[in-house]
MARTOR-190557 format. One line per field, with one value per residue (C-alpha): chain; residue number from 0; x, y, z. Coordinates in Angstrom, 3 decimals, padded with zeros to 6 digits, m for minus. Example, Ala and Ser with C-alpha at 12.3 -4.5 7.8 and 13.67 -1.06 7.14 Angstrom:
residues 2
chain <- A / A
resi <- 0 / 1
X <- 012.300 / 013.670
Y <- m004.500 / m001.060
Z <- 007.800 / 007.140
end
This chain:
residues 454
chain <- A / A / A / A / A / A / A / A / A / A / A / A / A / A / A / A / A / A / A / A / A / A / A / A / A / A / A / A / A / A / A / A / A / A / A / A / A / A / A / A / A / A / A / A / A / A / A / A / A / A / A / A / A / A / A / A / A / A / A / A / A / A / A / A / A / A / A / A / A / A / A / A / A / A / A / A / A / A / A / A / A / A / A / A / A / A / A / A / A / A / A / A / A / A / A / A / A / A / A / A / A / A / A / A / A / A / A / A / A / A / A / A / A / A / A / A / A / A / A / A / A / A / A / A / A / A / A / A / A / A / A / A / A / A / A / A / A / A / A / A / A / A / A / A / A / A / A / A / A / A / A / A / A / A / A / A / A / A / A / A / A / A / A / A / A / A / A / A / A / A / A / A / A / A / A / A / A / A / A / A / A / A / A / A / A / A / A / A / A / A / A / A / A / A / A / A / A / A / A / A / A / A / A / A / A / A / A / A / A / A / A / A / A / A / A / A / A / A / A / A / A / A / A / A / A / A / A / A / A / A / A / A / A / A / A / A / A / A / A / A / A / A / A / A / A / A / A / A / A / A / A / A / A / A / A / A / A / A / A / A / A / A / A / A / A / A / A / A / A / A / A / A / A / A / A / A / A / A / A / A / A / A / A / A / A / A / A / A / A / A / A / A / A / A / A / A / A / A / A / A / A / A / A / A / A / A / A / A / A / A / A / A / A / A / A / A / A / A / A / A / A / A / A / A / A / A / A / A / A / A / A / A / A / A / A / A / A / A / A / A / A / A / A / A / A / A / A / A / A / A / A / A / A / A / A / A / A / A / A / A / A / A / A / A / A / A / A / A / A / A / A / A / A / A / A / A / A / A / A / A / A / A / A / A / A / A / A / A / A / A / A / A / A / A / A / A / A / A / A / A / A / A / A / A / A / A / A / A / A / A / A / A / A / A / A / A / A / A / A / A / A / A / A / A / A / A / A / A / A / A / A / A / A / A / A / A / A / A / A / A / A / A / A / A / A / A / A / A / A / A / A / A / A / A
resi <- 0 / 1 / 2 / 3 / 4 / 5 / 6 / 7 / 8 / 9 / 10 / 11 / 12 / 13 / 14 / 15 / 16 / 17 / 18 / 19 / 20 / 21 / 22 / 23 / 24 / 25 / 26 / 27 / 28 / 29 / 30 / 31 / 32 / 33 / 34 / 35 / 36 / 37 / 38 / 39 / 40 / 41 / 42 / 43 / 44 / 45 / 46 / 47 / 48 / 49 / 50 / 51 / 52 / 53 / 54 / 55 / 56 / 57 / 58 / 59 / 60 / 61 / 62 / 63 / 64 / 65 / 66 / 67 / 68 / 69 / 70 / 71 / 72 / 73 / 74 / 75 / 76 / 77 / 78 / 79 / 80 / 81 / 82 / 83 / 84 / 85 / 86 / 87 / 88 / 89 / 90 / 91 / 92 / 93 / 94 / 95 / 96 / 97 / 98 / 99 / 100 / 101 / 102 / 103 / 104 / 105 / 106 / 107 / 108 / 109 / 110 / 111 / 112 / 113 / 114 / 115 / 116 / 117 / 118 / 119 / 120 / 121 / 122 / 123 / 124 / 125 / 126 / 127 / 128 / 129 / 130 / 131 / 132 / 133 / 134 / 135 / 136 / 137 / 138 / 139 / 140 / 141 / 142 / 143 / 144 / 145 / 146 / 147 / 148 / 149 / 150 / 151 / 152 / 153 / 154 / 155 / 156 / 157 / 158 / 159 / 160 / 161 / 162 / 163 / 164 / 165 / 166 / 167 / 168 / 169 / 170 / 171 / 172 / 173 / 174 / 175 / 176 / 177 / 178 / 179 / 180 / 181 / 182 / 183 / 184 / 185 / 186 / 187 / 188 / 189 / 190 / 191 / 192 / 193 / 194 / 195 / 196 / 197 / 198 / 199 / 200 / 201 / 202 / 203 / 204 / 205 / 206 / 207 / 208 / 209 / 210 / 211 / 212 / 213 / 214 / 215 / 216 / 217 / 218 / 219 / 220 / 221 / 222 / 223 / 224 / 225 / 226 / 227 / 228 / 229 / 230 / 231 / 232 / 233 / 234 / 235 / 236 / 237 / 238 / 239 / 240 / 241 / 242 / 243 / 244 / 245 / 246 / 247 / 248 / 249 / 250 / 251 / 252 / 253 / 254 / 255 / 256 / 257 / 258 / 259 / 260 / 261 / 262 / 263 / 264 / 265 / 266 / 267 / 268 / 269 / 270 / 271 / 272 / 273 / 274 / 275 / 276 / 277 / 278 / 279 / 280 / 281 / 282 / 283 / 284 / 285 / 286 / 287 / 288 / 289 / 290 / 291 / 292 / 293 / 294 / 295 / 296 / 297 / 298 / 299 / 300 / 301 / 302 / 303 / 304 / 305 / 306 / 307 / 308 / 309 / 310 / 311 / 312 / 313 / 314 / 315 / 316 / 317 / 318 / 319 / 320 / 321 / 322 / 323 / 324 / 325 / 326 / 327 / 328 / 329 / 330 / 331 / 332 / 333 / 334 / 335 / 336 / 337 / 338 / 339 / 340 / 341 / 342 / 343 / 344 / 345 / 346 / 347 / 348 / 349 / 350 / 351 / 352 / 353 / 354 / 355 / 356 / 357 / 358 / 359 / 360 / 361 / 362 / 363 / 364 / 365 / 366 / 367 / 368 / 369 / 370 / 371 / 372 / 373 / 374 / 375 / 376 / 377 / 378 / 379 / 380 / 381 / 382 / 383 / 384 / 385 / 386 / 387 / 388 / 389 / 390 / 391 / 392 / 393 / 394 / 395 / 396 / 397 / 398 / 399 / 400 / 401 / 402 / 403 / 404 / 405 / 406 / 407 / 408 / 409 / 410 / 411 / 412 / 413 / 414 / 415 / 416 / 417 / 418 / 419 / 420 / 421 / 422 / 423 / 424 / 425 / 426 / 427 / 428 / 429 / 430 / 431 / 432 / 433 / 434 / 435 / 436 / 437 / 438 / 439 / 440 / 441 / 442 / 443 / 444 / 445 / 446 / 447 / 448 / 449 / 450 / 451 / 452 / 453
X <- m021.233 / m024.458 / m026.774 / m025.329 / m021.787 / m023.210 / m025.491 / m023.206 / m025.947 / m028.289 / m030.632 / m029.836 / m026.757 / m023.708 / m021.133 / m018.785 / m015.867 / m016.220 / m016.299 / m012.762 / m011.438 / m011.996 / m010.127 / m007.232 / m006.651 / m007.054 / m004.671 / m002.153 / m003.108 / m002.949 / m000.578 / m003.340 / m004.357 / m006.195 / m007.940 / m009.561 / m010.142 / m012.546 / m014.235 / m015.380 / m016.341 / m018.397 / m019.939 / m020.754 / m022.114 / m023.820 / m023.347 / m024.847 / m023.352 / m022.236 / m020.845 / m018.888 / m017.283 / m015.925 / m015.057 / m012.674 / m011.130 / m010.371 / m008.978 / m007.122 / m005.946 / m004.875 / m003.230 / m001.415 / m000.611 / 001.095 / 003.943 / 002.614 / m000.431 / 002.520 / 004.813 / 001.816 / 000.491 / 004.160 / 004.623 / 002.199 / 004.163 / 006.449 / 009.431 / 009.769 / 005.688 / 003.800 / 000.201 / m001.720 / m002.580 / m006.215 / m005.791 / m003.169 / m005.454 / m007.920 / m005.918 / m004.512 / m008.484 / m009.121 / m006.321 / m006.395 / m009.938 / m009.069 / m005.907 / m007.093 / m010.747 / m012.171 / m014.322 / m015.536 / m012.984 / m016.351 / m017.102 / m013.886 / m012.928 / m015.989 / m016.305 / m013.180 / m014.330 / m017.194 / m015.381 / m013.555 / m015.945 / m017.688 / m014.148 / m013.986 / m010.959 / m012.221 / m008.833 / m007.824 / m010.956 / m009.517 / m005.904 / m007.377 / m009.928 / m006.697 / m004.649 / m006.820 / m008.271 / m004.425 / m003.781 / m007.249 / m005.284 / m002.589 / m004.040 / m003.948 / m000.527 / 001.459 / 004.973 / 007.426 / 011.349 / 013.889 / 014.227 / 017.819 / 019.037 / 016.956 / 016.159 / 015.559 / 012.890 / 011.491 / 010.317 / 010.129 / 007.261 / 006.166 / 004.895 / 004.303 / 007.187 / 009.497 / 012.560 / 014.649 / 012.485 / 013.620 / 016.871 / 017.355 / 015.176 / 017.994 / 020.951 / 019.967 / 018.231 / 019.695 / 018.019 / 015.911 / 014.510 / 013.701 / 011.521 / 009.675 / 008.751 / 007.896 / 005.771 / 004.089 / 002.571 / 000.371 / m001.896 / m004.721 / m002.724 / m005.146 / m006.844 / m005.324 / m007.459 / m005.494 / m007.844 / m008.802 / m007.615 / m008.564 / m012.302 / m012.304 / m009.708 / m009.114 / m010.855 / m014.390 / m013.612 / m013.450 / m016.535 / m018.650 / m017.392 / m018.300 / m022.146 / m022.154 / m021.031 / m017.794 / m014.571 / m011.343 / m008.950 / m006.106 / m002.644 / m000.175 / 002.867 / 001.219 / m000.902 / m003.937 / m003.987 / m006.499 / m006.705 / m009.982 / m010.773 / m013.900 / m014.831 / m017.752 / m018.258 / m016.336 / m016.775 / m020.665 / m020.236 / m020.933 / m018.006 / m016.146 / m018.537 / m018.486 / m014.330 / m013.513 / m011.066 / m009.103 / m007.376 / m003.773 / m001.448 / 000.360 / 003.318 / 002.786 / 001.468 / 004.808 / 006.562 / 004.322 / 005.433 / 008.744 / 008.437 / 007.260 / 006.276 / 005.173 / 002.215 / 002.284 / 005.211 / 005.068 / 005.387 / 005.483 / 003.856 / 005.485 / 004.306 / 000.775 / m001.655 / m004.512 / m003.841 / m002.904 / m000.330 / m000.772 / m004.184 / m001.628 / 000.839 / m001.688 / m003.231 / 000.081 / m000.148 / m003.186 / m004.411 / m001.933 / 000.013 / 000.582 / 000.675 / 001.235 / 000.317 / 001.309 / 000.505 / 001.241 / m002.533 / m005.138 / m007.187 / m005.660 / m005.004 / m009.031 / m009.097 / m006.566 / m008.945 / m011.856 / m010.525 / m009.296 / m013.158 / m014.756 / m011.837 / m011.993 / m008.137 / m008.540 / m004.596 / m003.844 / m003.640 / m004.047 / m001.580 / m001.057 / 002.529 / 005.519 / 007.822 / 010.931 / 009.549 / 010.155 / 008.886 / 009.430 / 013.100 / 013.789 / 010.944 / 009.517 / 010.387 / 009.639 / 009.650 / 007.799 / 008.817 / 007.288 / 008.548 / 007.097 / 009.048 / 008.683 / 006.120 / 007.901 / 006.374 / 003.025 / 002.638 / m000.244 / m002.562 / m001.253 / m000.675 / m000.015 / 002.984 / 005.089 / 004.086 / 006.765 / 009.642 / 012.798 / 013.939 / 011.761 / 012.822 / 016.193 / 015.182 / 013.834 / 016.283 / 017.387 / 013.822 / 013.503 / 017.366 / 016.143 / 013.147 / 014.819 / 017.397 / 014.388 / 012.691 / 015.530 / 015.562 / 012.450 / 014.114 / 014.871 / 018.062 / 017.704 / 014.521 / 013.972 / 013.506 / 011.992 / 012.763 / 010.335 / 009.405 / 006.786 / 009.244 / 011.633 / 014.978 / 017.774 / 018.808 / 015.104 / 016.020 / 019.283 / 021.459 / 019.460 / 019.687 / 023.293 / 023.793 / 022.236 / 024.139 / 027.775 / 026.294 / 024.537 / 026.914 / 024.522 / 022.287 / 023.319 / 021.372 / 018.335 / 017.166 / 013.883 / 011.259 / 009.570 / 007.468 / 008.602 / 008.946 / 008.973 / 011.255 / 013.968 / 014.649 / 018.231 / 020.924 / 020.409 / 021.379 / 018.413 / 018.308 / 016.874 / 014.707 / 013.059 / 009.496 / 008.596 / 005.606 / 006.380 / 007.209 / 003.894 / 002.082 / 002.661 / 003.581 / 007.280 / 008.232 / 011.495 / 012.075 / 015.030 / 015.667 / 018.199 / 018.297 / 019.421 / 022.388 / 022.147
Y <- m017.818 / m015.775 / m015.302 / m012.219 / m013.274 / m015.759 / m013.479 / m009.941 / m009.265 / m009.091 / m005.986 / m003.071 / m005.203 / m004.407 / m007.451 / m007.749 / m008.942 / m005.914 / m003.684 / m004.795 / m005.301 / m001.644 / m000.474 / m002.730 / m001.108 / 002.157 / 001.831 / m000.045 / 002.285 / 005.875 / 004.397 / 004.790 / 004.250 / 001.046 / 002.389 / 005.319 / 003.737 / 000.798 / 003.637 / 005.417 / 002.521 / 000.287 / 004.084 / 004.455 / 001.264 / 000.630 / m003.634 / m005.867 / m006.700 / m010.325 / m008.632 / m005.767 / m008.169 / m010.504 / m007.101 / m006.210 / m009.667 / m009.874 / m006.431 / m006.398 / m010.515 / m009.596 / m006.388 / m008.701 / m011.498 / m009.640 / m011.805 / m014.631 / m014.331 / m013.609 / m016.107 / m018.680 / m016.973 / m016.629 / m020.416 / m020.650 / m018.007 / m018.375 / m017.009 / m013.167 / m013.467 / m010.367 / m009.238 / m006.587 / m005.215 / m005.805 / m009.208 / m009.991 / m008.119 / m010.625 / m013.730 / m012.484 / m012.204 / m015.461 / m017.658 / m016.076 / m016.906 / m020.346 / m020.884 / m018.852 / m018.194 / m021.397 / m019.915 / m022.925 / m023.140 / m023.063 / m019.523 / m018.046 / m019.041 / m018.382 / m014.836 / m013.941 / m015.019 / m012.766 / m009.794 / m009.748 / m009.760 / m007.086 / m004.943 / m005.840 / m008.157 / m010.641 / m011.824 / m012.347 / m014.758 / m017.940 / m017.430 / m016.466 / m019.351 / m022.079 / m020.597 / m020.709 / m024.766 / m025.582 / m024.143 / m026.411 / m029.111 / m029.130 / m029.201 / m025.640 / m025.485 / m022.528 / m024.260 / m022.081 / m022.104 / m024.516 / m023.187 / m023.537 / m022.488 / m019.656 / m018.909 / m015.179 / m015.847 / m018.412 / m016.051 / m013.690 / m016.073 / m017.631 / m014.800 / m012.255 / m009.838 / m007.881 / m009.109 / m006.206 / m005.974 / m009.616 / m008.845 / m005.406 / m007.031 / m010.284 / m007.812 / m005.672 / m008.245 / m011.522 / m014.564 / m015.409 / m012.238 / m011.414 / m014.681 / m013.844 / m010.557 / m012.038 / m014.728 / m011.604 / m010.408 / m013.521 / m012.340 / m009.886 / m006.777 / m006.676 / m003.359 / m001.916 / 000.540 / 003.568 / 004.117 / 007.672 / 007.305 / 011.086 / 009.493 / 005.890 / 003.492 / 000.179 / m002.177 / 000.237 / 000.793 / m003.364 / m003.954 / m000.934 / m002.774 / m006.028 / m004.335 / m003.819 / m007.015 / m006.095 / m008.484 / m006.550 / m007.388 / m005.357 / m006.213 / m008.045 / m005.602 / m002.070 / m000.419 / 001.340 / m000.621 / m002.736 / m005.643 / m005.769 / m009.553 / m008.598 / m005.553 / m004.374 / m000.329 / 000.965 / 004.440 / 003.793 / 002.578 / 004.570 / 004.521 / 005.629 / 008.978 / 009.520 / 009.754 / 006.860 / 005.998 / 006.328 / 003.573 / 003.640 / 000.955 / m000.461 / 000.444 / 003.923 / 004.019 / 002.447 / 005.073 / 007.748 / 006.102 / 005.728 / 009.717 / 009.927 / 013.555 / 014.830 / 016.953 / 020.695 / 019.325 / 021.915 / 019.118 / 019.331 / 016.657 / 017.805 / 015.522 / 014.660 / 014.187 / 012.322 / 012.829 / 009.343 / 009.953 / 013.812 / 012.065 / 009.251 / 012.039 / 014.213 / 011.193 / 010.707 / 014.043 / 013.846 / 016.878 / 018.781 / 021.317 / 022.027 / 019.061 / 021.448 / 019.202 / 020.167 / 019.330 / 021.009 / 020.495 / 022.762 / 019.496 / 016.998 / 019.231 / 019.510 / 015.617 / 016.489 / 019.220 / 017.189 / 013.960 / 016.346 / 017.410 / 013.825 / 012.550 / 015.717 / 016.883 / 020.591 / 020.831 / 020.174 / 022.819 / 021.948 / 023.813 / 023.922 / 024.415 / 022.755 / 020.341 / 022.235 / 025.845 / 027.384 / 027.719 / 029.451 / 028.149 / 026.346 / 026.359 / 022.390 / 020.067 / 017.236 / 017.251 / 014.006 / 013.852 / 010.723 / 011.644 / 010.887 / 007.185 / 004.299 / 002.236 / m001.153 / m001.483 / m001.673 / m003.196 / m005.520 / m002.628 / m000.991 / m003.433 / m001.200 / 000.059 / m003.231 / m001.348 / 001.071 / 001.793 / 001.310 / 004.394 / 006.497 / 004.985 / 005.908 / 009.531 / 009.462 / 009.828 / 013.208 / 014.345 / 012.497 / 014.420 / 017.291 / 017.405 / 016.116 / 018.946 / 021.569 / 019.833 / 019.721 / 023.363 / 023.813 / 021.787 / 023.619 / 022.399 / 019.586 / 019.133 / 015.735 / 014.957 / 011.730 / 010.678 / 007.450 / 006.126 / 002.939 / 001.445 / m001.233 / 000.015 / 000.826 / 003.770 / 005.498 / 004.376 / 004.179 / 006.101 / 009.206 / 009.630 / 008.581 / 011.490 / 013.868 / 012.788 / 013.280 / 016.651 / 017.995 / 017.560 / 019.732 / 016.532 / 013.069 / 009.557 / 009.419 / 005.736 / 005.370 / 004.763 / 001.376 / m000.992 / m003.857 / m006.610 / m005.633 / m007.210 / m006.748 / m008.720 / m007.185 / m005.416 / m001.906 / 000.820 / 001.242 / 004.597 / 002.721 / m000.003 / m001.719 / m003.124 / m006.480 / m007.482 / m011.252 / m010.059 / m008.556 / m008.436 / m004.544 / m002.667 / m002.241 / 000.477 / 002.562 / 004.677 / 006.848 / 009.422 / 012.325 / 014.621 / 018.315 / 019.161 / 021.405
Z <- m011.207 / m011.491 / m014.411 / m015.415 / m015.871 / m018.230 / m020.078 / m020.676 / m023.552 / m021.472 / m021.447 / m019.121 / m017.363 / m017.278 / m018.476 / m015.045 / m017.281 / m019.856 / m016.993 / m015.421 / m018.990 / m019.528 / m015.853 / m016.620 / m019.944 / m018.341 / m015.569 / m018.160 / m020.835 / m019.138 / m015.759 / m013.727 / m010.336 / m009.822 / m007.197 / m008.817 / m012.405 / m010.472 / m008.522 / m010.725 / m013.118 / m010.217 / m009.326 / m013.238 / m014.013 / m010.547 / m010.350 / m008.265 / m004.684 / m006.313 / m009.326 / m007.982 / m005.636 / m008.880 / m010.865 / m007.922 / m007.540 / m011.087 / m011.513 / m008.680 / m009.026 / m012.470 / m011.376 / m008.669 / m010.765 / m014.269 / m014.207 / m013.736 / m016.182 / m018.643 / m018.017 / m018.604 / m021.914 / m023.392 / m023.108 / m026.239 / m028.049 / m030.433 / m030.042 / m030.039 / m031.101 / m030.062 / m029.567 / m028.976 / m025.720 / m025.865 / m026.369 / m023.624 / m021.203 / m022.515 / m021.754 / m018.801 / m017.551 / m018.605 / m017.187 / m014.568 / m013.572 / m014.715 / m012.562 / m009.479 / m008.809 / m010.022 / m012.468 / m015.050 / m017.899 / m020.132 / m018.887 / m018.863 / m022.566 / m024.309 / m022.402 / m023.326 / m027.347 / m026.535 / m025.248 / m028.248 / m030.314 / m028.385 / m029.086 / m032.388 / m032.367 / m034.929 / m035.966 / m032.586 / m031.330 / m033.050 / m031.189 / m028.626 / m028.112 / m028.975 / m026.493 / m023.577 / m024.902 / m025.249 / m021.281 / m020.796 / m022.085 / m020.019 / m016.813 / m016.141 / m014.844 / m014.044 / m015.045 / m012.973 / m014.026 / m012.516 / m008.971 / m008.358 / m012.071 / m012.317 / m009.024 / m009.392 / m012.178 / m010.610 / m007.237 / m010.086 / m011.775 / m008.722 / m006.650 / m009.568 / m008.812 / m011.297 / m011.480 / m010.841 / m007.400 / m006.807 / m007.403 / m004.974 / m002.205 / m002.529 / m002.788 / 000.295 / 002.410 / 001.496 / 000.040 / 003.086 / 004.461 / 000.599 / m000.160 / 003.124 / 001.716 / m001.543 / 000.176 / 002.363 / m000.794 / m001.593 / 001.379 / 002.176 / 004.985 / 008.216 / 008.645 / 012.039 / 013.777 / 016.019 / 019.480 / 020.020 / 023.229 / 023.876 / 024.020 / 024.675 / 025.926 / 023.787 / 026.150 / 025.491 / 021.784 / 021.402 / 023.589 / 021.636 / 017.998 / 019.426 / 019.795 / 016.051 / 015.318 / 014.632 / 015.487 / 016.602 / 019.004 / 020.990 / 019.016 / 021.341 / 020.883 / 020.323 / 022.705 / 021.656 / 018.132 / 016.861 / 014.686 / 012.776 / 012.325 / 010.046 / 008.551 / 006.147 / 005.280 / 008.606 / 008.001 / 008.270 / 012.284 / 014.696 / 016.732 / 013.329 / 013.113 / 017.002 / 016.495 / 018.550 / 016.226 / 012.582 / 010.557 / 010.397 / 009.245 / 012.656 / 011.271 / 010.984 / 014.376 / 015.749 / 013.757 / 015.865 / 019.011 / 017.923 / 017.325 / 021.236 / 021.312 / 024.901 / 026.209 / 025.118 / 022.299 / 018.978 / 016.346 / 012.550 / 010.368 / 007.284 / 004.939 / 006.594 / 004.285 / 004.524 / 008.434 / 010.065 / 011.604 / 012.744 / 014.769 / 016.387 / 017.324 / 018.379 / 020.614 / 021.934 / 023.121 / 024.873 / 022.754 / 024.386 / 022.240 / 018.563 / 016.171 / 012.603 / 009.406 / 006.571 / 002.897 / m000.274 / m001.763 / m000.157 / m000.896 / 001.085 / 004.040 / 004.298 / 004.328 / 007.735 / 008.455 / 008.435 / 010.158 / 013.130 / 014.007 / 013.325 / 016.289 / 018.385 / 017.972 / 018.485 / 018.653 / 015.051 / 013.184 / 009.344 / 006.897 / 003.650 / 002.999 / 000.939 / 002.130 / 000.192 / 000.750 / 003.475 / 007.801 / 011.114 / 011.797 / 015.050 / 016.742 / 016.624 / 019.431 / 017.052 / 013.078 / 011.666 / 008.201 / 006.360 / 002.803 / m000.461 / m001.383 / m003.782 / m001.547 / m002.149 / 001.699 / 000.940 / m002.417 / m000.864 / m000.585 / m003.801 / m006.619 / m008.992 / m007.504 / m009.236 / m012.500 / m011.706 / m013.522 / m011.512 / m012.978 / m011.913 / m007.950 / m008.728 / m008.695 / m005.289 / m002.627 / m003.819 / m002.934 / 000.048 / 001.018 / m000.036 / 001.544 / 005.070 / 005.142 / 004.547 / 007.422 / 009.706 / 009.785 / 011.703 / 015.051 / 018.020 / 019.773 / 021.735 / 019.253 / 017.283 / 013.242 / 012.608 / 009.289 / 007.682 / 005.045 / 003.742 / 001.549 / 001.729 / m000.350 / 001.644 / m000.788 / 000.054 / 003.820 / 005.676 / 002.857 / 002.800 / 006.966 / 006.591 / 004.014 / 006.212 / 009.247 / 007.025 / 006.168 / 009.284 / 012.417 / 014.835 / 014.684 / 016.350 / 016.710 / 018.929 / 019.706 / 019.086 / 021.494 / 020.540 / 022.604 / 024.007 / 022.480 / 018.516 / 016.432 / 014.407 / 011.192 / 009.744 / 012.152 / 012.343 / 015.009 / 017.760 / 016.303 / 013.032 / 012.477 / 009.058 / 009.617 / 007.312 / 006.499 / 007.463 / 011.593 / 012.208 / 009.525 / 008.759 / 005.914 / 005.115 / 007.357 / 007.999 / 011.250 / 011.857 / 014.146 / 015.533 / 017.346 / 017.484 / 019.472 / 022.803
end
């Protein structure tokens, strides 16, 4: 651990700990984004290299690891014993370094003393200072519950999930498929790369990367996408400014394939924003036609605006518009609409999703419905409306295209058009399929699609 971890008095430093103490309380504090509260404090406070890379572990390992931190710290509590938020943030810092970055149990206990001191919890140094010795004392162990009495608090405890999640990934998946997920969330997600093949086919784009000393390889199952096997600043390479290519989940670019829109197609992207997958479908197209994408901030659709020029995609046509408001009826031979959804897929990159309440999930598929039937008006006959989603809860998923099936008998199932070779992991129509994180490594995915009647 460097010098300035050990010294946070030191002159004209800024204490690492202190500075991810102060996002975690902000994001648990206000419910805010991770992401954006440890932006804007590493861009404030300017660390070095070393530093900003143990800030981000931390806030983002204690972010990942709540219920886990928890379940360790309320071991040492009395029954129905409570403390203040500060001070659990505090302890949750410190075992955590303890139990899972190997930080010297020296270090992390009398930081933590010091940090409280700093934040003027006097009362709180000698409890906190006995707790973390007595965790010392133990041999650091995370003591899980039994695993066949309490088996939904023990996945619960053991890979830091809530336990209602436990429960509805159990009740919709079954037992097995839902520990895979939960065991899926323990690792880093790969950062797939989406070809520009409109400038450079994938065999060029890999051998350019390889130049900059770069690792990527072509994935196995879906053409045109890239694994990246290392990766530093990639919007700083070259072949990122020249347009060669964007990054895009591999699920999402299955869900553009999946979409198959043709040459001189008039799509809608209705929910595009930041642009992913309007570039894929526009790709797809060979730059041929109208790919409309749609957002409802002027904003975001700037972000779409932008990322069209850097890739060359003079057929997308960035609009700022709302999903429920409404369009030129009839008129799209493909609708993409990727509504707004819990993101229970893709709680590895966003950590802070588990924070949610499951109320405010249980709100969601009336949007999603409502926005879908909006959407749907905007297919011609014999048009398609693709209908996905980057979570995995059936209700967000296969209920809502059920519903608007029942409802909307001028649409019928379309399969899908999917690569071969990509598995499926539950039993679903081929008009349908659920992507898991533990088949290839993707986000939690849902595709759907119909299709207008002639």
């Amino acid at each position: 651990m460097s010098e300035q971890r050990n010294n946070p008095n030191r002159k004209n430093t800024p204490n690492p700990r202190m500075i991810a103490f102060k996002v975690l309380m902000r994001v648990e504090g206000e419910d805010g984004y991770s992401n954006i509260a440890l932006s804007e404090a590493l861009s404030a406070a300017k660390p070095e290299p070393r530093d900003r890379a143990f800030i981000t572990r931390l806030v983002y390992g204690v972010l990942e690891k709540t219920e886990t931190l928890d379940h360790v710290i309320s071991s040492y509590l009395k029954p129905g014993a409570r403390i203040e938020p500060e001070v659990r943030c505090l302890l949750r810092m410190a075992v955590y370094q303890m139990a899972f970055m190997n930080i010297p149990d020296a270090a992390a206990v009398n930081e933590s003393v010091n940090l409280a001191k700093q934040r003027k919890l006097f009362r709180a140094t000698g409890f906190i200072n006995g707790l973390l010795r007595n965790f010392i004392r133990d041999g650091k162990e995370v003591r899980l519950p039994d695993p066949v009495k309490q088996r939904e608090k023990y996945l619960s405890i053991k890979y830091a999930c809530p336990l209602w999640l436990v429960k509805l990934w159990r009740d919709s998946y079954g037992n097995e498929i839902a520990e895979k997920i939960l065991h899926s969330l323990e690792g880093r997600p790969p950062i797939f790369l989406r070809v520009n093949t409109a400038r450079v086919t994938t065999g060029e784009l890999v051998e350019r990367l390889k130049t900059e000393g770069v690792k990527a390889s072509a994935s196995e199952k879906i053409p045109d996408c890239l694994v990246m096997e290392e990766s530093g600043d990639i919007t700083a390479l070259p072949e990122y400014q020249e347009g060669l290519f964007h990054v895009q989940d591999a699920s999402s670019q299955l869900c553009c394939m999946a979409a198959a829109p043709g040459a001189g197609s008039v799509v809608y992207d209705v929910c595009a924003a930041p642009g992913g997958k309007s570039f894929s479908l526009a790709e797809l197209m060979g730059n041929e036609g109208k790919v409309i994408a749609c957002d409802l901030h002027p904003h975001r659709v700037e972000l779409i605006a932008e990322g069209a020029k850097r890739l060359g995609l003079s057929c997308i046509e960035p609009t700022v518009r709302d999903a429920l408001g409404e369009g030129t009826p009839a008129c799209a031979d493909l609708v993409l609409c990727d509504a707004p959804c819990s993101g229970l897929g893709i709680i590895r990159r966003k950590p802070d999703i588990k924070r949610k309440p499951p109320e405010e999930i249980q709100a969601l598929p009336d949007l999603q419905y409502r926005i879908l039937d909006n959407s749907s008006r905007l297919v011609r006959k014999g048009g398609r409306l693709v209908y996905s989603t980057c979570t995995l809860n059936p209700a967000e998923n296969h209920a809502v295209i059920g519903k608007f099936l029942d409802e909307h008998g001028e649409f019928e199932p379309c399969p899908l058009s999917l690569p071969d070779g990509i598995p499926r992991a539950i039993d679903e129509p081929d008009w349908q399929i659920t992507l898991f994180p533990h088949m290839m490594n993707t986000d939690g995915f849902f595709i759907s699609a119909v299709r207008r009647k002639d």
